[in-house]
Z-matrix of the N, CA and C atoms (Angstrom, degrees):
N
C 1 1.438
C 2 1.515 1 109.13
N 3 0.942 2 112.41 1 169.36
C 4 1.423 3 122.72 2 165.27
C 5 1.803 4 132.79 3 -167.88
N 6 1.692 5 104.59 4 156.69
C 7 1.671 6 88.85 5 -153.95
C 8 1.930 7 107.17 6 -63.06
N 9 1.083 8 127.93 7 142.52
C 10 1.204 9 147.10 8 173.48
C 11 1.918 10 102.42 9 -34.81
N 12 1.545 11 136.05 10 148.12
C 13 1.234 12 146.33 11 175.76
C 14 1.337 13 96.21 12 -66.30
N 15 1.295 14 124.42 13 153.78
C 16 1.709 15 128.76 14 165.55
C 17 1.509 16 114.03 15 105.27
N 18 1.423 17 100.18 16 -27.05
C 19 1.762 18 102.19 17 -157.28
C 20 1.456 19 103.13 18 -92.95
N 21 1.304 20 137.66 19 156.77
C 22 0.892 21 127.08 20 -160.40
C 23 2.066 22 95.57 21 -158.41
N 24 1.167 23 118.10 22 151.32
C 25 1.209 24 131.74 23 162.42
C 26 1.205 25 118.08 24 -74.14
N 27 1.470 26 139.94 25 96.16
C 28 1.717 27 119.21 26 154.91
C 29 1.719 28 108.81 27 -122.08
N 30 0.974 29 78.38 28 162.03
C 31 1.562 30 91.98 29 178.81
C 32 1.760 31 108.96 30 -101.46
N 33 1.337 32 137.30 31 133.65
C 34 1.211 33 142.51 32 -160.61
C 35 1.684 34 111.18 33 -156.32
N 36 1.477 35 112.03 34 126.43
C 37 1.754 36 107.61 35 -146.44
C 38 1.383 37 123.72 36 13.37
N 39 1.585 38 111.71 37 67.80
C 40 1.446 39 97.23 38 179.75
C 41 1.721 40 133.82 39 100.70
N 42 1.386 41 93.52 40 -31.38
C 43 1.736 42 109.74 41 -173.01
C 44 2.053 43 96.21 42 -110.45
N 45 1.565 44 69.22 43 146.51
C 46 1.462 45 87.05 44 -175.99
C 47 2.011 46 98.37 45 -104.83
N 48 1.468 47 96.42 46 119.26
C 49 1.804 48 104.74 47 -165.66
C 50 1.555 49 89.12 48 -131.26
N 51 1.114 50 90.02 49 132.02
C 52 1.893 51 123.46 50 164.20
C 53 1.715 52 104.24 51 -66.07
N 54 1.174 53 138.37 52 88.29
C 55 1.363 54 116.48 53 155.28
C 56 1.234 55 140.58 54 -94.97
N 57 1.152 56 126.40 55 145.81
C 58 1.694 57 113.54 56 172.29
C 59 1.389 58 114.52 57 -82.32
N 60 1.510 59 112.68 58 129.31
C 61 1.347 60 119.70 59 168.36
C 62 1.462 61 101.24 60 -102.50
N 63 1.358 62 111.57 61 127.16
C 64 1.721 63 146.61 62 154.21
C 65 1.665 64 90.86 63 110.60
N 66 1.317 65 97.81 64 154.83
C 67 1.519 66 121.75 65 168.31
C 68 1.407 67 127.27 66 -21.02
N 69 1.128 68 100.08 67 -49.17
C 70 1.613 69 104.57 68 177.01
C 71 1.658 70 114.22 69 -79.77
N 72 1.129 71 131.68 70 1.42
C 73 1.221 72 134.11 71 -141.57
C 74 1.963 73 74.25 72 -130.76
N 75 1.186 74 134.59 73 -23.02
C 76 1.266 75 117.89 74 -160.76
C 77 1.477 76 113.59 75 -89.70
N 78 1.172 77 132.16 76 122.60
C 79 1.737 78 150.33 77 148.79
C 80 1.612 79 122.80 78 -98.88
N 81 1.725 80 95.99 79 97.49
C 82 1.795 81 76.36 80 168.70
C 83 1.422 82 124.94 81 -122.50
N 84 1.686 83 85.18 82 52.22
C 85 1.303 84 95.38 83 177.72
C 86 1.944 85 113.20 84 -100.74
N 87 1.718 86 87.35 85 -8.26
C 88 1.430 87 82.76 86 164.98
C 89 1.820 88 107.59 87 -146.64
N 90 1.515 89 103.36 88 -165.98
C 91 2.199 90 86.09 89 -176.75
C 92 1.677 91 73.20 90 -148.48
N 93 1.508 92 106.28 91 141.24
C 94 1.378 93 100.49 92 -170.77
C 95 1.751 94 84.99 93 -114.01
N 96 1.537 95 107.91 94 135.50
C 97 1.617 96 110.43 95 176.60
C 98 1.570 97 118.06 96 -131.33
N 99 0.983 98 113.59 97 116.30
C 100 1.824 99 114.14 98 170.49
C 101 1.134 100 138.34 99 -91.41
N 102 1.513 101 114.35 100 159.44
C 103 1.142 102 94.81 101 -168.15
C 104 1.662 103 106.64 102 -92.02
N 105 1.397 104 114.78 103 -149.47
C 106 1.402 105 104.64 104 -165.44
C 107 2.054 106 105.77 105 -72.21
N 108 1.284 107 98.19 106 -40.21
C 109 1.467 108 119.47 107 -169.68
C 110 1.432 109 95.48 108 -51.39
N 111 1.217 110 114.56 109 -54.67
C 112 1.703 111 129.51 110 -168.23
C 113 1.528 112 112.13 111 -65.12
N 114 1.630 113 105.15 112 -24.87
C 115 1.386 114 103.85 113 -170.13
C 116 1.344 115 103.47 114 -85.69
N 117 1.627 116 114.58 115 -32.82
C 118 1.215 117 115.84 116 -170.63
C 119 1.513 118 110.51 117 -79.65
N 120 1.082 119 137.87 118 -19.39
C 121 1.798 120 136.49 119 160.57
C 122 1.527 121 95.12 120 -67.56
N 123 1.555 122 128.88 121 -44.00
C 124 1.801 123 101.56 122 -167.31
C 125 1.811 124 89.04 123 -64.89
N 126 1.205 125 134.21 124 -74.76
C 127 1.216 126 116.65 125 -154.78
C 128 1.577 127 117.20 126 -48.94
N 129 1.303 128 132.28 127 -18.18
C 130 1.290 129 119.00 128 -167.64
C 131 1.677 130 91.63 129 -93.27
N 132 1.237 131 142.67 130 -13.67
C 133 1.419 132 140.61 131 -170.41
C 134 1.876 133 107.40 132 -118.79
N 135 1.097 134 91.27 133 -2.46
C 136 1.899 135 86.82 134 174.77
C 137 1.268 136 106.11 135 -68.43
N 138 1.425 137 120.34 136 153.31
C 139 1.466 138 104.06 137 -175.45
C 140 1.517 139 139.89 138 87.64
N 141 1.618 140 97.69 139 -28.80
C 142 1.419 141 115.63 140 -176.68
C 143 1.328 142 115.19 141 -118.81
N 144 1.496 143 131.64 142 -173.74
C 145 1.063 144 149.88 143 176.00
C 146 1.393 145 104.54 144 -84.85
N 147 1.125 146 155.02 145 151.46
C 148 1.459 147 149.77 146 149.05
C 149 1.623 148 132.22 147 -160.33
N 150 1.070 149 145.38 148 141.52
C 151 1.526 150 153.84 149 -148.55
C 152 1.957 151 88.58 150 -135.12
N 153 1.292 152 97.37 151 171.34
C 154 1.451 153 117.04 152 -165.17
C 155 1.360 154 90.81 153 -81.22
N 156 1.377 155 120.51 154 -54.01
C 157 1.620 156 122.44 155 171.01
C 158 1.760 157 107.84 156 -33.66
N 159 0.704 158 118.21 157 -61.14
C 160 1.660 159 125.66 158 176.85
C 161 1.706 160 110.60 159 -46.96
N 162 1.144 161 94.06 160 -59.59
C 163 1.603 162 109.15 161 -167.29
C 164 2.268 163 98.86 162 -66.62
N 165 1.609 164 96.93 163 -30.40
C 166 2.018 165 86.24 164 163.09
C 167 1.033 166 112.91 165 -97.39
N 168 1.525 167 138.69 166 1.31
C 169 1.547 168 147.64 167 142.05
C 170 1.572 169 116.65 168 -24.89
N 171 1.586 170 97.26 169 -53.32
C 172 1.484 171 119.78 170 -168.86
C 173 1.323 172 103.69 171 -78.90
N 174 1.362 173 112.58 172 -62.25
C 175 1.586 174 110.95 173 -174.25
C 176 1.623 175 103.31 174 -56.40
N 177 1.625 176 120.83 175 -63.02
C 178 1.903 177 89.60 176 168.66
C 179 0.905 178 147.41 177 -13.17
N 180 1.905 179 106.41 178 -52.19
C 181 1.212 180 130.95 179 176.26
C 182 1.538 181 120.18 180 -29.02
N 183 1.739 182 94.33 181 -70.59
C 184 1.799 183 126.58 182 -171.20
C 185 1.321 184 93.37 183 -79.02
N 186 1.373 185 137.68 184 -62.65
C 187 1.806 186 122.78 185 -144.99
C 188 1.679 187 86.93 186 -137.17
N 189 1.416 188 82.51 187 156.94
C 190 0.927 189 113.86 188 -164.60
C 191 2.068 190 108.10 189 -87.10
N 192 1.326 191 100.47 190 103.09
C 193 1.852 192 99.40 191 -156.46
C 194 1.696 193 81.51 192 -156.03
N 195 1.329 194 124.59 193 138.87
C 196 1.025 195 113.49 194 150.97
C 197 1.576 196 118.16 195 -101.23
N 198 1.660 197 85.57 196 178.29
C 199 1.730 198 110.62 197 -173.09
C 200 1.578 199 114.03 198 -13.96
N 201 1.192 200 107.68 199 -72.17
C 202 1.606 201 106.01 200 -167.59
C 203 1.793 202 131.67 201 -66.49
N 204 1.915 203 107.95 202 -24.77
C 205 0.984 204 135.31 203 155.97
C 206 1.421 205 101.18 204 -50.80
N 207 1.341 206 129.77 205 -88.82
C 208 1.722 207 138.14 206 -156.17
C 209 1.418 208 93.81 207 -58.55
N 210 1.555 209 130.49 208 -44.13
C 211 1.456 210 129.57 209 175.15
C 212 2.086 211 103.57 210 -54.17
N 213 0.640 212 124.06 211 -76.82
C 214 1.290 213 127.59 212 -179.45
C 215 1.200 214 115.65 213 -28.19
N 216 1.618 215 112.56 214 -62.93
C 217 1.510 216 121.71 215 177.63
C 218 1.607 217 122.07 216 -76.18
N 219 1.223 218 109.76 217 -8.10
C 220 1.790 219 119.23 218 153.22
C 221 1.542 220 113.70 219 -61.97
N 222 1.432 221 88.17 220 -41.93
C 223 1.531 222 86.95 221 -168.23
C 224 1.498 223 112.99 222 -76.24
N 225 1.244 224 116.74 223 -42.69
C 226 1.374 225 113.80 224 146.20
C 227 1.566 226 123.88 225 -18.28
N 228 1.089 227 125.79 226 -84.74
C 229 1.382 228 158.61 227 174.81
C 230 1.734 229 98.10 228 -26.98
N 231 1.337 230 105.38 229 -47.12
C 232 1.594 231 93.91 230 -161.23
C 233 1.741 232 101.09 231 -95.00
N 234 1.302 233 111.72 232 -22.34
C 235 1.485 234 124.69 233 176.61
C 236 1.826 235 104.64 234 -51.83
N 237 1.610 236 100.29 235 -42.27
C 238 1.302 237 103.22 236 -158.00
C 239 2.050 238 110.44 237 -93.19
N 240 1.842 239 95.87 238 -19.20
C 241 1.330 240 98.99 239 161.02
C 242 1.464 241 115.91 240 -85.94
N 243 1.441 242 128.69 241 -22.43
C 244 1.805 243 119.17 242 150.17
C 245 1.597 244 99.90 243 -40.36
N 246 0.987 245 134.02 244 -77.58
C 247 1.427 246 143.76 245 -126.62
C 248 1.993 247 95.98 246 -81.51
N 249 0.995 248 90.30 247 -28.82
C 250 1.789 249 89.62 248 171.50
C 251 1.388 250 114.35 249 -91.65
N 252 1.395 251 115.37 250 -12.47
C 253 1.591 252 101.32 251 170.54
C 254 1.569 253 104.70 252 101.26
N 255 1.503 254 119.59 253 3.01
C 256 1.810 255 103.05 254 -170.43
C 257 1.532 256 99.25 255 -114.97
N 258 1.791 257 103.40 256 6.72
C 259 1.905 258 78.67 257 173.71
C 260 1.560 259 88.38 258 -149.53
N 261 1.237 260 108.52 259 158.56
C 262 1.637 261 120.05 260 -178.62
C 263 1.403 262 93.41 261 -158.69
């Protein structure tokens, strides 16, 4: 999978927000916000190809969680970026 064209990472007082850049990319019916963990897998996989396996690759990487934890909560993670529309 990978995150959708348009979307972009910024950070805004503090919060880390998904936005869509251009018209088609805009919903304000909702504001999608992450937390730090979440922000730090979109930037290392924007751009790229990536699977949930990848995305608990990363969290290994940074914190200290093993395998089945970071596997679980990837899977989380990517369920909930399907469901918002920024990754397919």
């Amino acid at each position: 999978m990978k995150i959708k064209e348009g979307f972009r990472l910024r950070t805004i007082c503090g919060e880390n927000i998904v936005v869509g850049e251009g018209l088609s990319q805009v919903n304000f019916n909702k504001m999608i916000v992450l937390n730090d963990s979440a922000a730090f897998l979109f930037g290392e996989v924007q751009g790229r190809e990536f699977t949930a396996e990848t995305l608990a690759e990363l969290l290994e990487g940074r914190y200290e969680v093993d395998h089945e934890t970071a596997l679980r909560d990837s899977r989380i993670i990517v369920d909930k970026w399907k469901d918002a529309g920024i990754a397919q």
